[in-house]
NULUMFI-700854 format. One record per residue (C-alpha): z, y, x. Coordinates in Angstrom, 3 decimals. Last residue first. Layout:
R        pz        py        px
R         Z         Y         X
...
END
This chain:
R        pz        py        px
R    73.527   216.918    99.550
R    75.035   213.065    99.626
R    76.162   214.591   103.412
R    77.434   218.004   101.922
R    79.512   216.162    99.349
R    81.329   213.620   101.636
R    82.360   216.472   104.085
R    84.128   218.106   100.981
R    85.968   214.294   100.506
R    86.718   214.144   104.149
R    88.445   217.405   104.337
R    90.313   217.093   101.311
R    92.906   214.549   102.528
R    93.546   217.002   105.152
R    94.455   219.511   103.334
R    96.694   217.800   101.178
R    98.643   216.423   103.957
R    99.309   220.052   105.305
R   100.558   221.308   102.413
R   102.900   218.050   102.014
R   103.960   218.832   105.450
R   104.704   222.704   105.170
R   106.782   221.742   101.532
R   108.510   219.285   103.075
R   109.613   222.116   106.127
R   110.586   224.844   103.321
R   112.561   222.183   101.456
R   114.400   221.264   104.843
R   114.922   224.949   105.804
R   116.521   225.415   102.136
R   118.954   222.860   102.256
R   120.279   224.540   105.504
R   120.655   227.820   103.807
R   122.376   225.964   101.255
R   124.627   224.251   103.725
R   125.122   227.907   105.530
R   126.089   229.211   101.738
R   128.662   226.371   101.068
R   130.758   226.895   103.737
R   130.543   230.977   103.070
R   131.432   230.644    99.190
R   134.643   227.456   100.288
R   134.672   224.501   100.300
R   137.906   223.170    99.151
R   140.974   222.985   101.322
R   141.404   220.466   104.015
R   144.336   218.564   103.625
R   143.423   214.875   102.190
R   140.487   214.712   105.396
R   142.737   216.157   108.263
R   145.736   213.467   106.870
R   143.069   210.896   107.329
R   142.268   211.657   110.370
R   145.175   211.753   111.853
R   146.379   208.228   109.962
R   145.847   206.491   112.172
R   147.394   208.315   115.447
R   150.213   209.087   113.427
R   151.099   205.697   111.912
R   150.592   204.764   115.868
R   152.992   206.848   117.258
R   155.577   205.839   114.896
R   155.161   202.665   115.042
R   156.005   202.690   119.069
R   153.977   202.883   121.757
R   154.449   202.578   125.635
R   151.997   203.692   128.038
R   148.877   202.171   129.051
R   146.238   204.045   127.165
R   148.235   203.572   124.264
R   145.366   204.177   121.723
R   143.792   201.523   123.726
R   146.179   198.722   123.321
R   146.275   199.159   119.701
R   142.857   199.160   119.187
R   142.799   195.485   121.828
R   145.357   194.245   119.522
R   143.897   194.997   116.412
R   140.703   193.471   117.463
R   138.124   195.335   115.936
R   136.006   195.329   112.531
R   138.501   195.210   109.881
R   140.794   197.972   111.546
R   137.851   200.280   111.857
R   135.836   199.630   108.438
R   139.500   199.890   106.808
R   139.653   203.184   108.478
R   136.927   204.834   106.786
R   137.272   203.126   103.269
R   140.896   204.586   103.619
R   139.368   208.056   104.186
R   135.982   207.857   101.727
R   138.179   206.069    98.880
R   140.979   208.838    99.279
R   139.253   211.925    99.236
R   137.114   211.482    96.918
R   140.164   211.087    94.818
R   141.447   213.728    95.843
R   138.286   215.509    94.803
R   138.485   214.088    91.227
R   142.298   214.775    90.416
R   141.590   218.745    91.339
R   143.328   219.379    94.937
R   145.753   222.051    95.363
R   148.564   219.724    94.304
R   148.387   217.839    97.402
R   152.179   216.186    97.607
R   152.182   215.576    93.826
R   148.428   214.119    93.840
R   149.424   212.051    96.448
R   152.305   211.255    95.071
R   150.216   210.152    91.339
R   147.493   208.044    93.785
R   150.162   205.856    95.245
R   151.759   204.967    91.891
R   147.983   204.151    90.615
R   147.083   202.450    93.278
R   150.121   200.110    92.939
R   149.601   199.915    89.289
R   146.392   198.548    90.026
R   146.693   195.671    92.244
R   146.522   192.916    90.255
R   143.117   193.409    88.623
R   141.882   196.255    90.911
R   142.664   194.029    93.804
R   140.853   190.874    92.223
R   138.101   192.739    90.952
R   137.034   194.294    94.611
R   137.619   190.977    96.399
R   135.607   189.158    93.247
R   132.599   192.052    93.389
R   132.195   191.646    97.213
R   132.763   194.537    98.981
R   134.879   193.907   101.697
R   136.253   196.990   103.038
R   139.769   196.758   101.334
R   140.996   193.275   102.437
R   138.844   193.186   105.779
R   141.110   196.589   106.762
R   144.475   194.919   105.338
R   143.247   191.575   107.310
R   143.135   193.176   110.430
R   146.417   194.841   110.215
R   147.862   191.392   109.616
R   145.958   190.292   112.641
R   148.442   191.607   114.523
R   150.700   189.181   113.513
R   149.551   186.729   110.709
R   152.981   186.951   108.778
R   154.542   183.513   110.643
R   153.937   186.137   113.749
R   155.832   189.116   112.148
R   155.180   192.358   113.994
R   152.568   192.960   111.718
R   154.918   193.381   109.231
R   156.399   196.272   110.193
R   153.206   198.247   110.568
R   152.011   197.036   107.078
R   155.825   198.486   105.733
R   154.950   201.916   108.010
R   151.257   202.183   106.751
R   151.670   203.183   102.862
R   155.223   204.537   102.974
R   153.788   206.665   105.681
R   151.343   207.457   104.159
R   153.169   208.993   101.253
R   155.536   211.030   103.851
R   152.826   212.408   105.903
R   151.078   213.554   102.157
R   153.991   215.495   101.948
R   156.939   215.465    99.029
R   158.968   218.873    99.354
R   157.670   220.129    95.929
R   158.448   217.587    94.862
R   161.600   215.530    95.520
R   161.716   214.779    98.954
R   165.065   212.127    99.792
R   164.016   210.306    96.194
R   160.190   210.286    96.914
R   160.191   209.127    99.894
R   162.966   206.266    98.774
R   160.404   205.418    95.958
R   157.855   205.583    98.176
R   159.464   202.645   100.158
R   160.223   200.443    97.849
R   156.343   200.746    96.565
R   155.279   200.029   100.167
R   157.795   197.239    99.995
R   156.707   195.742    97.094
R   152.663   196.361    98.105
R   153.518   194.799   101.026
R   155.031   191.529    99.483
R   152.200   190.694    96.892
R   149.607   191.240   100.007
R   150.376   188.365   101.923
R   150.810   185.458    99.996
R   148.617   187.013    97.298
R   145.838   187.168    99.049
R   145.641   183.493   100.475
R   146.422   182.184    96.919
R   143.708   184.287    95.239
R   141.443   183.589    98.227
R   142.453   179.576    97.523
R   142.034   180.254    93.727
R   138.455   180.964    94.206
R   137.185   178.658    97.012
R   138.449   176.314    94.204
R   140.980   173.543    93.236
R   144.110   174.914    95.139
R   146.140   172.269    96.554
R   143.829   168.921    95.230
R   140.755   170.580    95.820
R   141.240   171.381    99.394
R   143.105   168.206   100.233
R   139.655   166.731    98.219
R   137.744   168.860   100.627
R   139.082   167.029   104.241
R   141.142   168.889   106.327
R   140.863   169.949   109.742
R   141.868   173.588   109.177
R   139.004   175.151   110.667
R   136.643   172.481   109.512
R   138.288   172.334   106.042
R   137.583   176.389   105.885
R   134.054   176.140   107.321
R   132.784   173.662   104.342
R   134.963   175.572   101.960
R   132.742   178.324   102.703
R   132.717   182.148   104.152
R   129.966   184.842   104.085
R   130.660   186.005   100.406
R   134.407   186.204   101.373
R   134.329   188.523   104.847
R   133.182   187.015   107.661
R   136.067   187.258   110.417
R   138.770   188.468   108.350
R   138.106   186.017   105.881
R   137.675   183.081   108.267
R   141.579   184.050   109.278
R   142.960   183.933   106.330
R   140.818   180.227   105.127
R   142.299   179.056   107.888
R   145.610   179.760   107.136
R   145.867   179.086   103.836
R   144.333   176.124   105.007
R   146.689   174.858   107.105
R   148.942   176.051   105.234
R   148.706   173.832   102.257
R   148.188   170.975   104.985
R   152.137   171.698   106.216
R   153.552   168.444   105.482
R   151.167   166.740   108.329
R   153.355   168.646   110.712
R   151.688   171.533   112.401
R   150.969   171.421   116.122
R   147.243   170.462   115.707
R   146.664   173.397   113.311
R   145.661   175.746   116.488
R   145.135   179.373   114.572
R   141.732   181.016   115.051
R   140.677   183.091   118.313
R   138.938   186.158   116.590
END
């Protein structure tokens, strides 16, 4: 990732600087892999400007977080509440809940002083990093928004019990964080193109294909489950062949031991 050129900045603008840096060092490393050392490098600071704006490595991902992901999760919830007014269960789809999910992130990742494209980058980073203060600080602040999210899903997908949805969920947004956080946004974008012009709305449902594939598949079902039992069963029969095996031949030595001290 190319990081931001702070030379152009006035000197007013050291808070950021850093904020900046310290964004794009996170999407590149994650937080347990980043330092203040590498964040004053990147933003060509010295520590005590560090200390004196935010006071810890801490606070400053707090800070850089918040900037960015307080005013998504407003308009994502904005949004659903529209969705939710204009399809009143039962017409409420899962299309229409991610789309209030991806559409505002789409938006503003058109925004340059928002990150850019690297927005999108930072959303995957944000939710596939599993350090235990990334993970505490969403769930911490965060929470309500999951929750809203998770009771229109549950509205659009009522055939699902509470537990497999969410299943569902953490293994399908886990899935494309790991995507978006680990490629260029641009270059993904460019390729799901293929060279011909793209709008939001061809991307939200390119993304989210998958995901929507994932949330509507019914339940297994007796014969799905059989052929994975079957398959089960051919493994057990083939550890039980080897561990046969192995026990015969760690006997053969021992027997051939007794008739040579005969």
């Amino acid at each position: 990732m190319r990081p931001r050129q702070p030379s152009g900045r006035p000197a007013g603008d050291t808070k950021i600087r850093i904020l900046d840096a310290a964004e794009d060092l996170f999407i590149e490393f994650g937080y347990e892999a980043m330092s203040l050392r590498q964040i004053t490098s990147r933003a060509e600071v010295n520590l005590a400007a560090v200390n004196y704006h935010f006071g810890s490595k801490e606070t400053l991902l707090q800070a850089m977080l918040a900037r960015r992901l307080d005013r998504l999760n407003e308009e994502r919830l904005a949004l659903l509440t529209r969705c939710e007014a204009a399809w009143p269960a039962p017409h409420l789809s899962c299309e229409h809940v991610l789309g209030a999910m991806f559409v505002p992130a789409l938006a503003i990742s058109h925004e340059p002083d928002a990150g850019g494209r690297a927005f999108l980058r930072l959303l995957g980073r944000v939710y596939a990093d599993s350090s235990p203060f990334i993970r505490e600080y969403l769930q911490r602040h965060y929470a309500p928004v999951f929750e809203r999210f998770f009771e229109a899903f549950a509205r659009a997908l009522p055939h699902l019990p509470r537990q497999e949805l969410g299943w569902r969920l953490h293994f399908a947004l886990q899935a494309l964080s790991g995507v978006l956080a680990g490629t260029d946004t641009s270059r993904l974008l460019d390729n799901f193109s293929q060279g011909q012009a793209t709008g939001d709305l061809q991307v939200v449902a390119r993304l989210t294909a998958l995901m929507v594939a994932a949330l509507k598949a019914p339940m297994p079902g007796a014969e799905q489950i059989e052929s994975f039992a079957a398959v089960f069963a051919l493994a057990e029969q083939e550890d039980a062949a080897d561990a046969s095996a192995h026990g015969k031949a760690g006997r053969a030595p021992a027997a051939g031991a007794e008739a040579a001290g005969a």
